[in-house]
Phi, psi and omega in degrees: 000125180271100177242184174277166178218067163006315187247047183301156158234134204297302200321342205247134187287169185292076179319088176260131215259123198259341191266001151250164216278150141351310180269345169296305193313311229266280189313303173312303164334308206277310187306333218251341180282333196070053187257004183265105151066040197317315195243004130335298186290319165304304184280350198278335181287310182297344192275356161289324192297279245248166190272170181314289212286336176265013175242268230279344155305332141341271173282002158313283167315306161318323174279332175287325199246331202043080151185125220303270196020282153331307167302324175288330153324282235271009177225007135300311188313303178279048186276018174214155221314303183316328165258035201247006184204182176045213190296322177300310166295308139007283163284356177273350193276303164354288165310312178277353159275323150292001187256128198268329168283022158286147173315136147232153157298162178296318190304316183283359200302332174263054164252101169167139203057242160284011185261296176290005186269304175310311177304311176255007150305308208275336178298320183312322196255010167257321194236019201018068182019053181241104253248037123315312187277332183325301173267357169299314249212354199233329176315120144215157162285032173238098184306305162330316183267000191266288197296347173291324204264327173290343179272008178278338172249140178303115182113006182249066146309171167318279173353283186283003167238022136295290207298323177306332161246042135300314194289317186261008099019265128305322163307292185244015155062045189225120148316097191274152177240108147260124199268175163292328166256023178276329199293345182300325211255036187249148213263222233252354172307310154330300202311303191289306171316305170330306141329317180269333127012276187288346146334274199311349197214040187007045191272080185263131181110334179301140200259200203256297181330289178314312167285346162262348129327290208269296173327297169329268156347321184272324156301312169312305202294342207256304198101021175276120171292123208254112150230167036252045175252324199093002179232164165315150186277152190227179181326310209304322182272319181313323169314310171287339212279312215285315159334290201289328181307301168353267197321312201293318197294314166307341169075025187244067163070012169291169199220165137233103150192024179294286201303320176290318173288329180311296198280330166282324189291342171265004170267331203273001186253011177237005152071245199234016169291141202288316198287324176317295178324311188282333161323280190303338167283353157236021151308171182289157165270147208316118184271139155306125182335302191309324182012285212260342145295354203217061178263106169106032145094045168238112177285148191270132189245050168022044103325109180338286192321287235269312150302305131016264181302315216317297217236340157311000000 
């Protein structure tokens, strides 16, 4: 069984198994560090602290801006009763929507003006910004029927109705039934891993389906494991995995434990704040840069080809 392993030790280099393909090694990497989606694994553990209506204002905030940091604001800011649902929350999610130095994730960089403005207009007259009903009311166990309904708020592209039924998924430990053909609708990054995928593994002809298909099947066969859901890895991580390959194959400075530093530096910039602290203290802990670089102690000089050869 392939998991994530919280007392992983850094010290030891990074084993690359010569009997499975290159993007195999690279994905076992990312599950035993907890680089898949790194602050999934915090909030799905944190959703224990806090009562409902305060986690999901939480991750409420977190899907408009993607930043805990900015979420974690907005849900000190509303910590009282009056301000936690309806007209009232409405304008402080506002103020921070109008504000250009509010924090956003990259995915978010345009939720700001008439873009975030449309978006929390239609929560407001759909879900009376409440943001129980949000997810109450956008939940279904069809992904194909989640993402029709999601596409209905400005600003819920393919992208963010992934990620949603990443969040209730992971998180929030609710199954999504993803299909085969719902992978038409992963926009283009997945897409560009794939490719090089199907490079590595001379599938010339092979459709996108088909190479996430064959990933899957092959993760599976392994026994690798997707937490805090508890299950075999499924379309949702073949998603992250086919993302990160891009990047490692493409050679453009990605690591793997770039995402876990991404996530303690935006809980650690909020200082002695209590919900940071306890957040960050249940992230993976930090892999070293050399790490991911260094496997069976040969540094990799992040060339395609050459990752490829390396160890054949």
């Amino acid at each position: 069984m392939i998991q994530y392993d919280p007392n992983i030790d850094f010290s030891i280099p990074f084993k690359f198994d010569p009997n499975h393909p290159v993007w195999f090694n690279l994905c076992r990497a990312y599950v035993v560090t907890g680089e898949v989606d790194p602050m999934y694994l915090a909030l799905s553990e944190y959703r224990q602290k806090l009562n409902p209506s305060d986690f999901n204002r939480l991750m409420f905030f977190y899907v408009l801006f993607y930043d805990i940091g900015t979420a974690i604001d907005l849900l000190i800011e509303t910590c009282y009763v009056e301000h936690q649902s309806g007209q009232n929350l409405y304008q402080i999610v506002k103020a921070y929507v109008d504000n250009p130095n509010v924090k956003r994730g990259s995915a978010r960089r345009h939720f700001r003006a008439k873009h975030g403005n449309s978006c929390i207009d239609h929560i407001l007259k759909h879900f009376n910004f409440n943001p129980n009903r949000f997810f109450q009311e956008n939940l279904n166990s069809d992904y194909s029927v989640m993402s029709n309904n999601l596409s209905k708020i400005p600003q819920f592209g393919h992208y963010f109705q992934w990620k949603m039924m990443d969040f209730y998924d992971r998180v929030f430990g609710l199954k999504i039934l993803v299909s085969e053909s719902d992978l038409n609708l992963l926009p283009s990054s997945p897409r560009d891993g794939a490719a090089l995928v199907a490079a590595e593994m001379n599938m010339t002809g092979a459709s996108f389906q088909d190479i996430v298909k064959y990933m899957t099947e092959y993760c599976q066969q392994q026994g690798m494991m997707s937490l805090p859901a508890n299950r075999l890895v499924d379309y949702a991580e073949i998603e992250t995995f086919l993302c990160g390959i891009k990047h490692q194959y493409n050679a453009t400075g990605d690591w793997i434990g770039r995402d876990i530093n991404k996530s303690r530096k935006a809980l650690e910039e909020r200082g002695d704040n209590k919900i940071a602290k306890d957040i960050l203290a249940l992230l993976p802990k930090q892999p070293p840069k050399e790490w991911s670089l260094n496997w069976n102690g040969k540094s990799l000089d992040r060339n395609p080809l050459a990752l490829f050869n390396k160890f054949n």
